[in-house]
Every structure is written in structure tokens, then in C-alpha cells.
Backbone as JSON Lines, residues from 0, in Angstrom:
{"i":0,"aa":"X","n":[109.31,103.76,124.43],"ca":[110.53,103.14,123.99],"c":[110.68,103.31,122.49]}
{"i":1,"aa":"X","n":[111.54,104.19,121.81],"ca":[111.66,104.5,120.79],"c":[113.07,103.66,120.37]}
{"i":2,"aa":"X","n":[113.12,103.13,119.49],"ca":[114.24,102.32,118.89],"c":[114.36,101.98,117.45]}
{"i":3,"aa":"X","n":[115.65,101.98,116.64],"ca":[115.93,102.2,114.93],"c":[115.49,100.47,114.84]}
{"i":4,"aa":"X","n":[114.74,100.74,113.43],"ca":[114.16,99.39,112.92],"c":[115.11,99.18,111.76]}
{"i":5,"aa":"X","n":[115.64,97.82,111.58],"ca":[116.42,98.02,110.61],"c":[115.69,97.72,109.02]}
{"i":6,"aa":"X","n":[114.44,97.65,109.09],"ca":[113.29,97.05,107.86],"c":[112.46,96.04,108.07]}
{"i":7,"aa":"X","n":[111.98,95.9,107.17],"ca":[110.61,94.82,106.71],"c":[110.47,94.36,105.22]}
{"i":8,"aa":"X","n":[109.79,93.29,105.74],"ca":[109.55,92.69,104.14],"c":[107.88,91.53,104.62]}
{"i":9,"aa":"X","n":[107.14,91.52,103.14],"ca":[106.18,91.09,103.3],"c":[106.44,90.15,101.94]}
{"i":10,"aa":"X","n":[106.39,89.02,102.2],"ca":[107.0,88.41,100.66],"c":[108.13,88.52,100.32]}
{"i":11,"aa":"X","n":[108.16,89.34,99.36],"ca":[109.33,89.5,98.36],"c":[109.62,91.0,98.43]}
{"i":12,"aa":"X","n":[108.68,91.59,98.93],"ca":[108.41,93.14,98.88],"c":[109.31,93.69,100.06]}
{"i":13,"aa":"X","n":[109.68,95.05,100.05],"ca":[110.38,95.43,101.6],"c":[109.66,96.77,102.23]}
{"i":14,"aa":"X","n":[109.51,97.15,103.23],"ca":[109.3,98.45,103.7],"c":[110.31,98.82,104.39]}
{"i":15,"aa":"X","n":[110.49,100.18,104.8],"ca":[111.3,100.81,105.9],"c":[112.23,100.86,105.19]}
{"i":16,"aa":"X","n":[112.33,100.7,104.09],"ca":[114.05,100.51,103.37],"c":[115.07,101.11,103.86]}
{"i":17,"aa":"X","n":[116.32,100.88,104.2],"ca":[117.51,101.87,105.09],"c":[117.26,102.25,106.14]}
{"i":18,"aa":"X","n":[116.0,101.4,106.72],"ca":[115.91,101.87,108.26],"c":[114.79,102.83,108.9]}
{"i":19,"aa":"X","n":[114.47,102.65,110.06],"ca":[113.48,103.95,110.11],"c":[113.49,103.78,112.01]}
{"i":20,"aa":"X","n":[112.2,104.78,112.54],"ca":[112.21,104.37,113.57],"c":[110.92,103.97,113.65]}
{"i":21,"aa":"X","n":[110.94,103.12,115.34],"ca":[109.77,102.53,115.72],"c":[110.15,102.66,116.93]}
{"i":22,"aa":"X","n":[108.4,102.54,118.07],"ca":[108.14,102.33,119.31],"c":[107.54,101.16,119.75]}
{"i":23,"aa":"X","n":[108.11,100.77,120.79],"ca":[106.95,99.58,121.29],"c":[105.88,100.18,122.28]}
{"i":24,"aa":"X","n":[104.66,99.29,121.89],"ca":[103.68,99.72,122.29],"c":[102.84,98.96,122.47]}
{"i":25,"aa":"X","n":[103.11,98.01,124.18],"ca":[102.47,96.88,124.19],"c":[100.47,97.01,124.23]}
{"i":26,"aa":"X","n":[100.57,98.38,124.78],"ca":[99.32,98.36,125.21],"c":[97.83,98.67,123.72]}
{"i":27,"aa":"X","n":[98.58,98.5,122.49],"ca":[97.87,98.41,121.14],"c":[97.61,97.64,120.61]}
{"i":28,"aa":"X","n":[96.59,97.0,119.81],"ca":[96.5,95.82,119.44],"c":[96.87,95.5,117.65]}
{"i":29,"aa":"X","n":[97.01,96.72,117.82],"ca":[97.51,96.36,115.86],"c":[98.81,97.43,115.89]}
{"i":30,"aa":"X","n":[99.25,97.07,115.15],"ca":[100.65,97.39,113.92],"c":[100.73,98.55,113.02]}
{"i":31,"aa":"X","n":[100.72,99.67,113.61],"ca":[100.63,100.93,113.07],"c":[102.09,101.06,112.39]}
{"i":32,"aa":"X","n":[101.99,101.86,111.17],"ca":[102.96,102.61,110.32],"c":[103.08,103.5,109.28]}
{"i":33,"aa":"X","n":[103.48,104.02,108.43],"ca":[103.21,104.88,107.67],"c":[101.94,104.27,106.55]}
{"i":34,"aa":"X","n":[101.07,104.92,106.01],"ca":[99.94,104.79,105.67],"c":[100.65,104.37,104.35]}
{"i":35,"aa":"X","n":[101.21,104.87,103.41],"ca":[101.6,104.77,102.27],"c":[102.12,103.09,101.84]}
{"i":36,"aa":"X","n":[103.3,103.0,103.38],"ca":[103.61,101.7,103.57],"c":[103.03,100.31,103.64]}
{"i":37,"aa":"X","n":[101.39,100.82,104.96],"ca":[101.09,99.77,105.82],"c":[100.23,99.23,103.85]}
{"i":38,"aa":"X","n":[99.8,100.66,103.41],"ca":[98.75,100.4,102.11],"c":[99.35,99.51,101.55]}
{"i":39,"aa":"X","n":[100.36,99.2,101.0],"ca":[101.28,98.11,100.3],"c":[101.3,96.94,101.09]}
{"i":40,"aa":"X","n":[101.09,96.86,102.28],"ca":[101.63,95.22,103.1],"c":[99.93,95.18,102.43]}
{"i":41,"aa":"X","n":[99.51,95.88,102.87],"ca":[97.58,95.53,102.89],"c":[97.47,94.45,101.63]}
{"i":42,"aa":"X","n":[97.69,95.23,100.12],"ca":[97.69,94.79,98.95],"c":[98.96,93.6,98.76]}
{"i":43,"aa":"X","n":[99.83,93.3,99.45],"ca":[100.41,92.21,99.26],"c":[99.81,90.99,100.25]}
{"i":44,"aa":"X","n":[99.13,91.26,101.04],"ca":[98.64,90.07,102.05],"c":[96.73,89.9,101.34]}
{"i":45,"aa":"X","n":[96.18,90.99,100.19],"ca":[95.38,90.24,99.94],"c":[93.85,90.97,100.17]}
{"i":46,"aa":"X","n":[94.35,92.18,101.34],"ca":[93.62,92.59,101.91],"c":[92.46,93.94,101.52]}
{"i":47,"aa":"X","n":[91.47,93.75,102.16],"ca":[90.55,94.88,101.45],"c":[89.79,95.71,102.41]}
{"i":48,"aa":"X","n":[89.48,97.03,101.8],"ca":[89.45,98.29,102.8],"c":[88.14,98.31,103.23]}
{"i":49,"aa":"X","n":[88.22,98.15,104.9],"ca":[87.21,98.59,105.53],"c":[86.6,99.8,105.48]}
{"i":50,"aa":"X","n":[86.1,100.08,106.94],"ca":[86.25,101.48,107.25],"c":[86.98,101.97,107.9]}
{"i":51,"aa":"X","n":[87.47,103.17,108.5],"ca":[88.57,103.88,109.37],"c":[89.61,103.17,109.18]}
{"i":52,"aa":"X","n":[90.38,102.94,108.04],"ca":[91.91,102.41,107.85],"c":[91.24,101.25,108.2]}
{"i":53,"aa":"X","n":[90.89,100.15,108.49],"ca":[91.36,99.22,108.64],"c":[90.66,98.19,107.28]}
{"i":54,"aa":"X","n":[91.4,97.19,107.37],"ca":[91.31,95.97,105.59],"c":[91.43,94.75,106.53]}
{"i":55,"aa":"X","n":[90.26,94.05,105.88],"ca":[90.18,92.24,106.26],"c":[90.51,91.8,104.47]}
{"i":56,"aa":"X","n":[90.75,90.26,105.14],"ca":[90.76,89.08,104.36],"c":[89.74,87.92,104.64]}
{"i":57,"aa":"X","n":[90.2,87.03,103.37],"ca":[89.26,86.05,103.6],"c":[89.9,85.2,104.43]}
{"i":58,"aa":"X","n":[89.55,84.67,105.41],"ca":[89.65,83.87,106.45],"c":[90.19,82.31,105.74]}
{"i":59,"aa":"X","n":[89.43,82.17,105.03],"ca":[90.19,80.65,104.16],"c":[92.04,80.72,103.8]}
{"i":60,"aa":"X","n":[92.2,82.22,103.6],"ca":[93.47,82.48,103.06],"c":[94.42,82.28,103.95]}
{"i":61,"aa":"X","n":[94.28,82.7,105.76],"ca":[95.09,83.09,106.3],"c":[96.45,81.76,106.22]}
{"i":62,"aa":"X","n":[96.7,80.71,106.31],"ca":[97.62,79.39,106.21],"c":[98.26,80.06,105.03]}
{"i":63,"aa":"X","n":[97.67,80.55,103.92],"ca":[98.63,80.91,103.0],"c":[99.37,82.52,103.1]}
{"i":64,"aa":"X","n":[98.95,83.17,103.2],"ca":[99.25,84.61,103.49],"c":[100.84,84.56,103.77]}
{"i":65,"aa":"X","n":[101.35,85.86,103.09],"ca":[103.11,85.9,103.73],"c":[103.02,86.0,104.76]}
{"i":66,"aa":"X","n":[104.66,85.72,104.83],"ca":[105.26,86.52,106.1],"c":[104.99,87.64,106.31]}
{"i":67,"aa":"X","n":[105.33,88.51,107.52],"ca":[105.78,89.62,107.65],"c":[106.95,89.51,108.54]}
{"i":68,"aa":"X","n":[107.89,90.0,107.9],"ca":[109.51,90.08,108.66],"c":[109.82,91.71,109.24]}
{"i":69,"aa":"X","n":[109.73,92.06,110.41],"ca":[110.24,93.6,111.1],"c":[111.97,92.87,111.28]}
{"i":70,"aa":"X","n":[112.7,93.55,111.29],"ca":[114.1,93.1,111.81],"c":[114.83,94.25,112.45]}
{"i":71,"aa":"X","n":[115.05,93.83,113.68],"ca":[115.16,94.58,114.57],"c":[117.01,94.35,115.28]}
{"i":72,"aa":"X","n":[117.79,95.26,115.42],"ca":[119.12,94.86,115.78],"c":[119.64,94.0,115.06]}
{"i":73,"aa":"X","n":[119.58,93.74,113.42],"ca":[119.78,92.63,113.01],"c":[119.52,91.08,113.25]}
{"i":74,"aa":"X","n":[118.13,91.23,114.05],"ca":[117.43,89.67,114.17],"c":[115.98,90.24,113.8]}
{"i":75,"aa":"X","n":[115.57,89.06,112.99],"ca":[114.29,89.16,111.77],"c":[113.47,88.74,112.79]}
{"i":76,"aa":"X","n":[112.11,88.92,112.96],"ca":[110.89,88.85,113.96],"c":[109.67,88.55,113.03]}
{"i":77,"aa":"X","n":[109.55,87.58,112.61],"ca":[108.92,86.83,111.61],"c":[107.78,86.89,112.42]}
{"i":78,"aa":"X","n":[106.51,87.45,111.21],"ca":[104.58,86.8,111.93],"c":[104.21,86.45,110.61]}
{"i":79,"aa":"X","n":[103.46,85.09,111.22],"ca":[102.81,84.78,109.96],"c":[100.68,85.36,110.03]}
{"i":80,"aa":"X","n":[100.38,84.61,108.58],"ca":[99.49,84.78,108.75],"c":[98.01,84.75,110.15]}
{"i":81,"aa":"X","n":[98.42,83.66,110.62],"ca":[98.2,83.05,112.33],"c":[97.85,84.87,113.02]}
{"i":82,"aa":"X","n":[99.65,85.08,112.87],"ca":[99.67,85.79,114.0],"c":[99.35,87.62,113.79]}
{"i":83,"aa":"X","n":[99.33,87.44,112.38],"ca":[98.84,89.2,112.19],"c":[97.52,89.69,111.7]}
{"i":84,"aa":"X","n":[96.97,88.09,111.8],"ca":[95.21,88.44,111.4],"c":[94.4,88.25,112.71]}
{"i":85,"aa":"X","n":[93.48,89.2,112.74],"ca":[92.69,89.03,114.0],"c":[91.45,88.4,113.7]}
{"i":86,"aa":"X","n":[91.06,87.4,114.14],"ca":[89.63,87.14,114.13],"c":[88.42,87.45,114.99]}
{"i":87,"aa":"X","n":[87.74,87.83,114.51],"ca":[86.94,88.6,115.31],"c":[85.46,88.38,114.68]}
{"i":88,"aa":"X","n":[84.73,87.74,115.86],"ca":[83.01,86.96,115.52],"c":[82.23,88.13,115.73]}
{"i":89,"aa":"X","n":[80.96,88.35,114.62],"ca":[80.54,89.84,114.87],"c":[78.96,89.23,114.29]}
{"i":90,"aa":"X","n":[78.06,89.24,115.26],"ca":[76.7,88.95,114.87],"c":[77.1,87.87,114.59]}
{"i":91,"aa":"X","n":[77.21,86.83,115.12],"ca":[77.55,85.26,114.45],"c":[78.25,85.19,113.16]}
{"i":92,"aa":"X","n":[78.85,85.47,112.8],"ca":[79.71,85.98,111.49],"c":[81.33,85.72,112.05]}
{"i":93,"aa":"X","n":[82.04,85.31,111.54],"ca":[83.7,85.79,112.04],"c":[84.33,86.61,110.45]}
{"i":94,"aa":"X","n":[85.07,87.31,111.17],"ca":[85.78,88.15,109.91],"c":[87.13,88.36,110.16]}
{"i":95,"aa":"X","n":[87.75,88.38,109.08],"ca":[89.16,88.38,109.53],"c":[90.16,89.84,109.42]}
{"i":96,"aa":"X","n":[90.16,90.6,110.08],"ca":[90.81,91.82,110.06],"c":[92.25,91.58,110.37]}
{"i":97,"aa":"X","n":[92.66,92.22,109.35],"ca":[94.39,92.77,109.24],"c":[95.11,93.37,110.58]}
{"i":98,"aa":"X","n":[96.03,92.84,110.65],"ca":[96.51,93.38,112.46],"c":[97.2,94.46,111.78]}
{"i":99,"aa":"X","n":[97.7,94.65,110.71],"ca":[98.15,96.47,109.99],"c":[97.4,97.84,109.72]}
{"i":100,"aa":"X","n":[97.78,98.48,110.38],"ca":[96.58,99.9,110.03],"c":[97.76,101.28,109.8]}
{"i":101,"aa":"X","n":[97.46,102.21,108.87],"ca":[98.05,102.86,108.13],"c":[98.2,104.36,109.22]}
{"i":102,"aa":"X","n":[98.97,105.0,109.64],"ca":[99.17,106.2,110.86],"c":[100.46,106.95,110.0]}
{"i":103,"aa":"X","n":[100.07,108.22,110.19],"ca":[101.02,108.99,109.31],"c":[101.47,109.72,110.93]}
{"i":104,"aa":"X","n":[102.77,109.8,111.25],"ca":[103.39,110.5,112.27],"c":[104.21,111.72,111.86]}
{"i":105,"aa":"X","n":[103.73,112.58,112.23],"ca":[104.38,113.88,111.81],"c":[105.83,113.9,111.9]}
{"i":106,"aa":"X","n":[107.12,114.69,111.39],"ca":[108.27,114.78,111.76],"c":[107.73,116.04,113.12]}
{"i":107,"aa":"X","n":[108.54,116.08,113.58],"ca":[109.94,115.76,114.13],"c":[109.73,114.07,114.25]}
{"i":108,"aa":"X","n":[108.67,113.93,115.3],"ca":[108.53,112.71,115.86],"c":[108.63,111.38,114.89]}
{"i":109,"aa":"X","n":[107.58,111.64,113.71],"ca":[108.1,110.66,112.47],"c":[108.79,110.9,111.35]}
{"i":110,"aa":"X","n":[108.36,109.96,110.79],"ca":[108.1,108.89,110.16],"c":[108.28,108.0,111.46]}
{"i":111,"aa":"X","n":[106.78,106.99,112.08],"ca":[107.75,106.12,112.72],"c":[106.39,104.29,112.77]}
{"i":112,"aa":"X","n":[107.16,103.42,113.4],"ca":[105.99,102.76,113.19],"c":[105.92,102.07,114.97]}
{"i":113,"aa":"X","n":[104.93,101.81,115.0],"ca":[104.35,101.73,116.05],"c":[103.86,99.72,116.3]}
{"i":114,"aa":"X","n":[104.49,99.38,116.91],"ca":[104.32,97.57,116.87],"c":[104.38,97.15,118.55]}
């Protein structure tokens, strides 16, 4: 299901500016998009680089963390911190990984983001 995104914003900040496309893709568990892009939500929510693309936070933060707004058909689809950080217990440890990871899609097919 390929469909025009009309943007994003993380804070104060915006991505997708003028639009772009995206697919749904229930069967993924994170929030793929252009790498250049997702790199900027990363650094506005706080976040720091794993390995293989992916960036956690500190777990104390998540209550504060922005929004993230996708707006889709002209209705905004607001996640907060809650809902775009994954927690995940590893050796008795919990860590908090970023539900954003950075995917560069070739044209034809991209620029596109994947949610």
C-alpha cells in the first residue's frame, strides 16, 4: 500500500517537507525513512547510535521526548515518546531503542518511508 504523506514534524523541526511517499507496513516493527531524515528525528529525540542504524535513549527521558507528527490526508497521527520507544530487557538490563531507523530507497521506487 503505497500512499502520498503529506509531512512530519518532531518538535519544532519538520521532515518530508512538500510531501513525499510512504507504505504501510504492518508486518515491521520500526519506522523506516530516509537515513538523512530519520538521522535528524534521532538527534532531536536525544538519541544515540547503536549498531546497524539503530540509536537508543535514556529510558528516564522517554515522558519528556517530542512528539512525532506523520500527517497523512491532512489528519496529523501524533506518537509520543510511550509509543515510538521500544523497550527491550537484555541480560537483565532494559534499554530503550528508538522505533526510527534510517533506509535509503532507491528512485524509481524512492525516496519513500516505510511506517
Amino acid at each position: 500500500w503505497q500512499f502520498d504523506m503529506d509531512g512530519g514534524t518532531v518538535g519544532s523541526s519538520k521532515f518530508c517537507s512538500g510531501g513525499c511517499q510512504a507504505i504501510a507496513d504492518t508486518g515491521t516493527s520500526l519506522l523506516a525513512g530516509p537515513v538523512e531524515e530519520v538521522t535528524a528525528i534521532q538527534k532531536a529525540i536525544g538519541a544515540t547510535p547503536l549498531a546497524a542504524g539503530e540509536y537508543m535513549v535514556d529510558c528516564s527521558t522517554i515522558d519528556s521526548l517530542p512528539d512525532v507528527t506523520f500527517t497523512l490526508a491532512g489528519k496529523p497521527f501524533k506518537l509520543t515518546g510511550k509509543q515510538y520507544i521500544l523497550q527491550v530487557a537484555q541480560q537483565g538490563q532494559t534499554i530503550c531503542l528508538s522505533g526510527f531507523i534510517g533506509m535509503d530507497v532507491p528512485p524509481p521506487a524512492g525516496p519513500l518511508w516505510i511506517l
